[in-house]
C-alpha positions as a Markdown table, in Angstrom:
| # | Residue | x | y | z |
|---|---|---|---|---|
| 1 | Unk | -72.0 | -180.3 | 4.4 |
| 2 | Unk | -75.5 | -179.9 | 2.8 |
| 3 | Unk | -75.4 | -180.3 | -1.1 |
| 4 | Unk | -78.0 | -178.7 | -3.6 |
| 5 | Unk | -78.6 | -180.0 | -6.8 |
| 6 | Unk | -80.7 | -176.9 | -8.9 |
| 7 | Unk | -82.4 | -177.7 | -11.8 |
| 8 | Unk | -82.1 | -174.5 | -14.5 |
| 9 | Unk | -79.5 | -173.3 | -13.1 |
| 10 | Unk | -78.1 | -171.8 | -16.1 |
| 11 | Unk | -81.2 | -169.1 | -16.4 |
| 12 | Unk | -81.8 | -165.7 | -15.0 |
| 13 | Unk | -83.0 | -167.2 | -11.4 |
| 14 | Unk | -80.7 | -170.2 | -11.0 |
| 15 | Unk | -77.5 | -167.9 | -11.6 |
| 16 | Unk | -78.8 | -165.8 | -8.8 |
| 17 | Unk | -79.9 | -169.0 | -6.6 |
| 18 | Unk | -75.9 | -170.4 | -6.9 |
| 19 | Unk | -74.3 | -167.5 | -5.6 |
| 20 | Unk | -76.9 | -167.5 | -2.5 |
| 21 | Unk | -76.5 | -170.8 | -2.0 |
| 22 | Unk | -72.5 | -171.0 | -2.0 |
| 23 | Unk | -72.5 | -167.3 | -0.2 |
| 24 | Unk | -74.0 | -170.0 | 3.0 |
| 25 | Unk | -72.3 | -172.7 | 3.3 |
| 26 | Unk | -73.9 | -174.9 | 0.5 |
| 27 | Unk | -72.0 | -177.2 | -2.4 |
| 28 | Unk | -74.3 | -176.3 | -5.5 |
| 29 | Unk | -74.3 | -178.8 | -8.8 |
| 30 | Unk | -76.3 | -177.6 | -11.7 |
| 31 | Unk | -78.1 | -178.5 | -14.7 |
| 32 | Unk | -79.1 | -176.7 | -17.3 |
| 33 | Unk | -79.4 | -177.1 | -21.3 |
| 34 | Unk | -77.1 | -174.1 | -22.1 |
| 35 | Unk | -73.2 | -174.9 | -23.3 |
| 36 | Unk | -72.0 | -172.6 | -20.6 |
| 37 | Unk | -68.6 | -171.9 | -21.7 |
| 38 | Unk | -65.4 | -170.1 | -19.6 |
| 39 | Unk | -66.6 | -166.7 | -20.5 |
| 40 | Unk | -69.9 | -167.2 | -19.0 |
| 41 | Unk | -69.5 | -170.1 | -16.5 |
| 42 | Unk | -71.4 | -169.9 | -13.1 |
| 43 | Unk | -67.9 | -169.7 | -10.3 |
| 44 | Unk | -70.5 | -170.5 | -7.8 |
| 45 | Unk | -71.1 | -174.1 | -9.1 |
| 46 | Unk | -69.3 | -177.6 | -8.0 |
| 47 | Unk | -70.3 | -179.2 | -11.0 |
| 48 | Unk | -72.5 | -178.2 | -14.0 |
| 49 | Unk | -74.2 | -181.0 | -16.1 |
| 50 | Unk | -75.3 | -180.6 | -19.6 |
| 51 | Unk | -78.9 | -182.4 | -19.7 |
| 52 | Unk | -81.8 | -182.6 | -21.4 |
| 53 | Unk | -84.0 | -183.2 | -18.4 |
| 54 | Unk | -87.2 | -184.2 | -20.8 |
| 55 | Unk | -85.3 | -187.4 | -21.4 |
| 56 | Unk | -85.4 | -189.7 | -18.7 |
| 57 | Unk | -82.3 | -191.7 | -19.9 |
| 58 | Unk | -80.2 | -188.6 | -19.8 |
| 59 | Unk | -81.2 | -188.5 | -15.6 |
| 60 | Unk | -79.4 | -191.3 | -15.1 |
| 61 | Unk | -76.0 | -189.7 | -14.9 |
| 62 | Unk | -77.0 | -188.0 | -12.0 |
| 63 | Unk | -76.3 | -189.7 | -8.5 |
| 64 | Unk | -79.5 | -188.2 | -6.8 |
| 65 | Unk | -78.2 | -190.1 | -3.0 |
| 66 | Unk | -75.7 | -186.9 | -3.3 |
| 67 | Unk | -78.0 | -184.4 | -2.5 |
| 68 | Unk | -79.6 | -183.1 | 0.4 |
| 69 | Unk | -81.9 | -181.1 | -1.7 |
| 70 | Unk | -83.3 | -180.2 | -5.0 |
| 71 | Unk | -84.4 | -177.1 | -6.3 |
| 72 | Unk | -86.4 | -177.3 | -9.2 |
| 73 | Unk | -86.7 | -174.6 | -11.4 |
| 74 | Unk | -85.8 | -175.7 | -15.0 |
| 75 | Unk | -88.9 | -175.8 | -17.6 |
| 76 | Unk | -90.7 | -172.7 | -19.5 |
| 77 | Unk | -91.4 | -169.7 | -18.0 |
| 78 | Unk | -92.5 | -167.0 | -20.1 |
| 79 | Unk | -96.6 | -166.5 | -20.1 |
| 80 | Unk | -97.1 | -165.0 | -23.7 |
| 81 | Unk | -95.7 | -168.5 | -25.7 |
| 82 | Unk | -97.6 | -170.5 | -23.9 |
| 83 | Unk | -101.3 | -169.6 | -25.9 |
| 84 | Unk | -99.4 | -170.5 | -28.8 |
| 85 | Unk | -98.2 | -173.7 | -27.6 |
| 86 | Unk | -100.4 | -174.9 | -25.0 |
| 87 | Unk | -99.1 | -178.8 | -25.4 |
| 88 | Unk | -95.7 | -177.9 | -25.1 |
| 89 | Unk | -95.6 | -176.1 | -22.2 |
| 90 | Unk | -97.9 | -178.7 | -20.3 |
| 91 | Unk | -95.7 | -181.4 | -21.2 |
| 92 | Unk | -92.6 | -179.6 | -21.0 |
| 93 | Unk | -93.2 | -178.5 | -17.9 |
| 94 | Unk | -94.9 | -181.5 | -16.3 |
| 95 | Unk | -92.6 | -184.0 | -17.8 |
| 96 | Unk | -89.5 | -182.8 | -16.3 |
| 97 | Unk | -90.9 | -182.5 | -12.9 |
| 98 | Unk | -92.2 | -186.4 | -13.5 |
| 99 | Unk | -88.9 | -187.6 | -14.8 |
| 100 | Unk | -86.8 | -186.0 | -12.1 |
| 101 | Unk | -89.4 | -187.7 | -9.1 |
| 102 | Unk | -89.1 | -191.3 | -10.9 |
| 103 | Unk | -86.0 | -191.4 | -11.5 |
| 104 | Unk | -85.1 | -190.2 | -7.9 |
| 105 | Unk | -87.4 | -192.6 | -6.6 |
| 106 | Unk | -85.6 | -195.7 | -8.8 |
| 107 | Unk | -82.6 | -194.7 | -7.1 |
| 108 | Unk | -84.2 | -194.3 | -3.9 |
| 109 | Unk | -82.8 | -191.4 | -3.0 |
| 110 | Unk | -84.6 | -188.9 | -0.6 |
| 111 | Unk | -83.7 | -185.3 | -1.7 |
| 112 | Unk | -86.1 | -182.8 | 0.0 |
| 113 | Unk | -87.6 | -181.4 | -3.4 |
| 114 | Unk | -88.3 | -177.5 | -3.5 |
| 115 | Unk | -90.8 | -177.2 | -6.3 |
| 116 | Unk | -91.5 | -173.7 | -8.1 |
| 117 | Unk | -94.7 | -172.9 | -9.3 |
| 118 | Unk | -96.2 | -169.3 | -9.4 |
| 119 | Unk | -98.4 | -166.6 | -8.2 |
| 120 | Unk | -100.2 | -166.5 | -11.8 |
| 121 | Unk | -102.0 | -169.5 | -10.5 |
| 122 | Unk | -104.6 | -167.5 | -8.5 |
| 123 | Unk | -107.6 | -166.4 | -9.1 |
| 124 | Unk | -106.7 | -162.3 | -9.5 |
| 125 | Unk | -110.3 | -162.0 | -8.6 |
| 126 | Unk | -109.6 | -162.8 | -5.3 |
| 127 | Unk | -109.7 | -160.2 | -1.8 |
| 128 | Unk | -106.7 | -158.6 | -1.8 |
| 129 | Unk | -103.6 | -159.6 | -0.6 |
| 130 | Unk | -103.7 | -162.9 | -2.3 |
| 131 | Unk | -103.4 | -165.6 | 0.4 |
| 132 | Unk | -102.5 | -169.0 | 0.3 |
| 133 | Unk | -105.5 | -170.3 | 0.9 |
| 134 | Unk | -107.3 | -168.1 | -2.4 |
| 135 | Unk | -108.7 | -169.6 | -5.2 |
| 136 | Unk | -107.3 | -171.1 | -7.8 |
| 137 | Unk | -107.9 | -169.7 | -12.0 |
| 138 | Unk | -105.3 | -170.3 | -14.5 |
| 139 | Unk | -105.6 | -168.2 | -16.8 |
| 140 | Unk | -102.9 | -169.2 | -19.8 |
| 141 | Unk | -101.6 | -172.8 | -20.3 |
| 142 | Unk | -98.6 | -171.2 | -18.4 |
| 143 | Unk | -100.2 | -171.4 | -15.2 |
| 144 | Unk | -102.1 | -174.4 | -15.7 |
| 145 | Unk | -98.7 | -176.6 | -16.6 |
| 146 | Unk | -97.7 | -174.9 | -12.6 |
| 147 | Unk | -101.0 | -176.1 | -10.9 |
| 148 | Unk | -100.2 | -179.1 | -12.9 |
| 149 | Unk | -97.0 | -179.3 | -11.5 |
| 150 | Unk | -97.9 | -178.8 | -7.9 |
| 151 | Unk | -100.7 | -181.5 | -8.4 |
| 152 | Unk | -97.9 | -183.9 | -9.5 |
| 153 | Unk | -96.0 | -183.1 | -5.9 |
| 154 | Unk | -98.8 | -183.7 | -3.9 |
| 155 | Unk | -99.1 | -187.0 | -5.9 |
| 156 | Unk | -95.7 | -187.7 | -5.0 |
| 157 | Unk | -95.7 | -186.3 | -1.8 |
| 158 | Unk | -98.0 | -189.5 | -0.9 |
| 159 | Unk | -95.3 | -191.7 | -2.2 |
| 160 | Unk | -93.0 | -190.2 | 0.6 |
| 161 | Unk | -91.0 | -187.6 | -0.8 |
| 162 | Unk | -90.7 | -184.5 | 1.0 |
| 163 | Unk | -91.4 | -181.4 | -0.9 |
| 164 | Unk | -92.4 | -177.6 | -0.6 |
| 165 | Unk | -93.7 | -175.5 | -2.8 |
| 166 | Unk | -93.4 | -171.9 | -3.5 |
| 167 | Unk | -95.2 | -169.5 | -5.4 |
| 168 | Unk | -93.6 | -166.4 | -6.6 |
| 169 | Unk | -95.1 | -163.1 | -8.1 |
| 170 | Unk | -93.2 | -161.0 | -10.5 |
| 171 | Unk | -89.3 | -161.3 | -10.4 |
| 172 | Unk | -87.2 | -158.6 | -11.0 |
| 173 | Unk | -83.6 | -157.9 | -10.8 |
| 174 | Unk | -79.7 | -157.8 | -12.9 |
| 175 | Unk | -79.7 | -160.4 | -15.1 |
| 176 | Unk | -83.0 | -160.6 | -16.4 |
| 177 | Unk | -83.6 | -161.0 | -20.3 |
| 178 | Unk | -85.8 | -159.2 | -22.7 |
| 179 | Unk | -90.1 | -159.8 | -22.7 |
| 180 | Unk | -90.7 | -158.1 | -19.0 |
| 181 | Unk | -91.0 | -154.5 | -18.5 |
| 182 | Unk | -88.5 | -153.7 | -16.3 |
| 183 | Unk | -85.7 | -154.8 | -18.6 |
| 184 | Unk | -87.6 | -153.6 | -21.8 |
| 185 | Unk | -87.7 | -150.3 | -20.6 |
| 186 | Unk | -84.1 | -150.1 | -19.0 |
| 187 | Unk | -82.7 | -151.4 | -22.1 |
| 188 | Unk | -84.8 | -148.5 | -24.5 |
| 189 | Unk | -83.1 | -145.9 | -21.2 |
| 190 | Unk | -79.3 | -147.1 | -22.1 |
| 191 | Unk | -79.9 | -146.8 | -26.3 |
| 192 | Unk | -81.0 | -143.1 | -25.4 |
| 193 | Unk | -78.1 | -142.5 | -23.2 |
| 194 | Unk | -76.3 | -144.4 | -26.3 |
| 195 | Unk | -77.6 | -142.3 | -29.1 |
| 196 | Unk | -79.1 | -144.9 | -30.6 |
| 197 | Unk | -83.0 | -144.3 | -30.3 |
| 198 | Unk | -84.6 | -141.1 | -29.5 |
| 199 | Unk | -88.3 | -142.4 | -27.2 |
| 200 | Unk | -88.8 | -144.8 | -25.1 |
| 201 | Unk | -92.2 | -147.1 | -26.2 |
| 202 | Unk | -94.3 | -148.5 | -23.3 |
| 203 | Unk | -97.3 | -151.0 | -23.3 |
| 204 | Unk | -100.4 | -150.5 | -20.8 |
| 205 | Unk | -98.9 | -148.5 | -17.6 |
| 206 | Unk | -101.3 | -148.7 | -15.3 |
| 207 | Unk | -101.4 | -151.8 | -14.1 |
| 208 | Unk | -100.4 | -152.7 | -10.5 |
| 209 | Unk | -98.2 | -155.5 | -9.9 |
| 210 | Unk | -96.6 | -157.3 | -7.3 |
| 211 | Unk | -92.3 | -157.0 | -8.1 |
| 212 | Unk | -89.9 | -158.4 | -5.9 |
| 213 | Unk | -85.9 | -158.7 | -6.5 |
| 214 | Unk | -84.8 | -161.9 | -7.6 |
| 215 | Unk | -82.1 | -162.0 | -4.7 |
| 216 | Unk | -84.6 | -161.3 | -2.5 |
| 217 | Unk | -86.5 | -164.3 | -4.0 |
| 218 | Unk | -83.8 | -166.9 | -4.3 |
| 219 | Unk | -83.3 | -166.1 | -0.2 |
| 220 | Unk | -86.7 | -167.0 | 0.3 |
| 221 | Unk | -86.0 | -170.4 | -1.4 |
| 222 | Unk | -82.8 | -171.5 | 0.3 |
| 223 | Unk | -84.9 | -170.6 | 3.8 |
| 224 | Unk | -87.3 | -172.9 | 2.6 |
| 225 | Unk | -85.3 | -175.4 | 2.4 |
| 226 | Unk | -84.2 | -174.9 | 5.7 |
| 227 | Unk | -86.9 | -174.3 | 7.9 |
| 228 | Unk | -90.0 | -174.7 | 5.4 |
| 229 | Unk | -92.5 | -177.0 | 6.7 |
| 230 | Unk | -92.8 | -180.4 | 4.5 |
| 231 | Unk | -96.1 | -180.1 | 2.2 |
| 232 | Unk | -96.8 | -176.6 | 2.6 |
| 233 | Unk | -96.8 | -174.0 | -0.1 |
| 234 | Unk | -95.5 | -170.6 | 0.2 |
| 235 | Unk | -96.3 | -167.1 | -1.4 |
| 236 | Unk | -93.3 | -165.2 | -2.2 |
| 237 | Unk | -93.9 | -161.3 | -2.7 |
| 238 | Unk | -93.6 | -157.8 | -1.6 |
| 239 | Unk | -97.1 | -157.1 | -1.0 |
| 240 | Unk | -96.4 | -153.6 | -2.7 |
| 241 | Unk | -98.8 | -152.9 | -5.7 |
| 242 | Unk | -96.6 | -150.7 | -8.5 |
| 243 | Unk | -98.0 | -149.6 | -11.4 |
| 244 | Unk | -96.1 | -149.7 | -14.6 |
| 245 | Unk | -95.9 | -145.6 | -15.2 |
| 246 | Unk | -94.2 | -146.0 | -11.1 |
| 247 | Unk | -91.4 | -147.9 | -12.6 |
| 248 | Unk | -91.1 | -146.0 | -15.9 |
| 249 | Unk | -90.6 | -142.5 | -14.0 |
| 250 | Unk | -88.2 | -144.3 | -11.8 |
| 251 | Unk | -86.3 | -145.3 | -14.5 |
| 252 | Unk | -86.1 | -142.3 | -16.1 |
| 253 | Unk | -85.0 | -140.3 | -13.4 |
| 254 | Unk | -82.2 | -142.6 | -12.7 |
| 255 | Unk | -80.6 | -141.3 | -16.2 |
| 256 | Unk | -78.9 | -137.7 | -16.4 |
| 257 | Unk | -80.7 | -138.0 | -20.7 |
| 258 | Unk | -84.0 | -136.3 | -21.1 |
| 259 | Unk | -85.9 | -138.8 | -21.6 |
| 260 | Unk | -89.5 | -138.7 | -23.6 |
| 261 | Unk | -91.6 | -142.1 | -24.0 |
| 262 | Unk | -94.9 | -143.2 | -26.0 |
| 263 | Unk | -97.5 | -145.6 | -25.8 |
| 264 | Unk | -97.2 | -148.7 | -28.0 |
| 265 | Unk | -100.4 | -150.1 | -29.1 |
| 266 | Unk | -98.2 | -153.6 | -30.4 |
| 267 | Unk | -97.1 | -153.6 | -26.5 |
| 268 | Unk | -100.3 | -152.9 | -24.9 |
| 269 | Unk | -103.2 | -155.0 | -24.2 |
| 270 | Unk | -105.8 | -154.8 | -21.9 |
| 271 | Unk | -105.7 | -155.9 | -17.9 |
| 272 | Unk | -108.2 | -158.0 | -16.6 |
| 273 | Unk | -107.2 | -157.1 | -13.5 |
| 274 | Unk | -106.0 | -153.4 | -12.5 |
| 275 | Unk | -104.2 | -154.6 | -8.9 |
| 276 | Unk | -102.3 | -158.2 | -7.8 |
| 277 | Unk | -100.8 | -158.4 | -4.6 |
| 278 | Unk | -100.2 | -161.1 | -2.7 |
| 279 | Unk | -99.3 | -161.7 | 1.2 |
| 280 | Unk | -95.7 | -163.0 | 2.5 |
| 281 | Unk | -97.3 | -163.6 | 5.8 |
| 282 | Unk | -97.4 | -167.5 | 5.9 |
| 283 | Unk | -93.2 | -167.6 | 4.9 |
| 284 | Unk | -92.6 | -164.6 | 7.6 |
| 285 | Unk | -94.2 | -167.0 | 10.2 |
| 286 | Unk | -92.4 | -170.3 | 9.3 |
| 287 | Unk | -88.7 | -168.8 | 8.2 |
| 288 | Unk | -88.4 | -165.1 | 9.2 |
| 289 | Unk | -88.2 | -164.5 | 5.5 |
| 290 | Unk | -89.3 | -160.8 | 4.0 |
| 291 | Unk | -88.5 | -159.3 | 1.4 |
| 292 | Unk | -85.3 | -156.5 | 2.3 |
| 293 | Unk | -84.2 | -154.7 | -1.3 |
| 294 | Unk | -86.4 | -151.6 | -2.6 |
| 295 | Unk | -87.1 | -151.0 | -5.5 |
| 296 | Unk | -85.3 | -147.7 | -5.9 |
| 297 | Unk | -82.0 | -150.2 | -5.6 |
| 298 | Unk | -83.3 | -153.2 | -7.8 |
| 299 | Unk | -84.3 | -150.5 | -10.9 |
| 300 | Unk | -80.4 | -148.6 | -10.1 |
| 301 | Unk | -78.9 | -152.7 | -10.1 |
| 302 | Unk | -80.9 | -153.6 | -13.4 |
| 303 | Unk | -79.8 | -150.0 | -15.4 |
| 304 | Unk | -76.2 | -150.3 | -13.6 |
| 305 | Unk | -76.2 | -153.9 | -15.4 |
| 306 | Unk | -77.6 | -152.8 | -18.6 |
| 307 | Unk | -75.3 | -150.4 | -19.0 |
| 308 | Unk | -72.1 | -152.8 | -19.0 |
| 309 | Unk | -73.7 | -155.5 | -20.7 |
């Protein structure tokens, strides 16, 4: 029986990834740097290990000849630290992905590796749908620390590990925490249903983005590691543009409150870029993978999930 080992598990993605992975077939160990106690323990997992994964040392514990695969998705994620602490996310994010390759390589072990950068990486200037094959432009220490990343796995790749990478656009889904605008505004929607605010406050609406369910996403990964092609990178998106005022109305309507909202010049900043979409067409070829929940169900999952929290 194939076993995963996934990095980060403990966070709004590797939750998600666990229960895909144990719904087929897979034994899932984790590790993550949250004390994940009884009440919020992860029923999907085999085993969860408590490790800082910046420390080399602390790798050791970890029998890497066990796994078939490893899906790496522990490090920083959110974009708007990183310009405050540029250094930390390159080496944060860098080192982990180094320590985890060395010390699977002094144990010679050969894990297929599943490496998860993102689309930010591109250049947004790019012909639309974002390909592939489209330029690359960082543009925050975020994204650099992921082209950094993926620089490191071709590096590696040459030392004979197999690995894949994929690039995600915007997640979305149950589950996720506070700092992206779908939760931001569900969570404003349930304190007005509450009684507990009276508007809802929205930064710059008119953006179009790229949104794709985070089940849908961690599906995409477990085919990859399946039938991905060794080397290869991988968009993984809807290639449906949605502006922010889409998903606000959306939200809205899904509540029986009447609900009024406001711009919020702290929340709003420019866009560079008024549209980002990217293509899913290399992934469709290689695993059959597209992306099957709408959006209409994700928003209904994310307010139905609020509203118990």
């Amino acid at each position: 029986m194939n076993k995963v080992l996934v990095t980060g598990v403990d966070g709004f993605v590797g939750k998600h990834l666990a229960k895909e992975l144990f719904a087929n077939g897979y034994i899932v160990d984790g590790v993550g740097i949250s004390d994940i106690g009884a009440s919020n323990k992860i029923k999907e997992l085999n085993s969860y290990m408590l490790i800082n994964l910046m420390k080399r040392s602390a790798l050791k514990k970890i029998d890497f000849n066990a796994y078939n695969f490893i899906i790496h998705l522990a490090g920083l994620a959110a974009v708007g630290p990183s310009f405050e602490e540029p250094l930390h996310y390159i080496t944060t994010n860098v080192g982990i992905e180094i320590n985890l390759y060395e010390e699977v390589r002094s144990q010679n072990a050969k894990p297929k590796f599943l490496i998860i950068s993102s689309g930010s990486i591109y250049d947004h200037s790019s012909d639309l749908p974002i390909s592939e094959s489209s330029e690359l432009l960082p543009g925050s220490p975020y994204a650099v620390s992921k082209i950094s990343q993926e620089q490191m796995a071709h590096y590696y790749s040459q030392l004979g590990f197999v690995t894949i990478l994929a690039r995600p656009f915007n997640h979305i889904g149950p589950g996720q925490n506070l700092g992206f605008i779908v939760p931001d505004i569900t969570k404003q929607v349930v304190d007005i249903e509450k009684g507990e605010r009276s508007t809802v406050l929205t930064g710059n609406l008119n953006a179009k983005r790229d949104y794709t369910d985070v089940r849908d996403i961690v599906r995409a990964y477990r085919l990859l590691i399946e039938r991905g092609l060794p080397g290869e990178t991988y968009n993984i998106c809807s290639s449906i543009p949605t502006s922010g005022e889409v998903i606000l109305n959306k939200i809205i309507s899904l509540s029986d409150k009447k609900i009024s909202y406001e711009n919020d010049p702290v929340k709003s900043r420019p866009s560079d870029y008024p549209i980002i979409y990217g293509s899913y067409e290399k992934i469709k070829k290689d695993t059959g993978w597209m992306p099957e929940i709408s959006l209409d169900k994700t928003l209904l999952d994310v307010l139905t999930d609020w509203r118990n929290r």
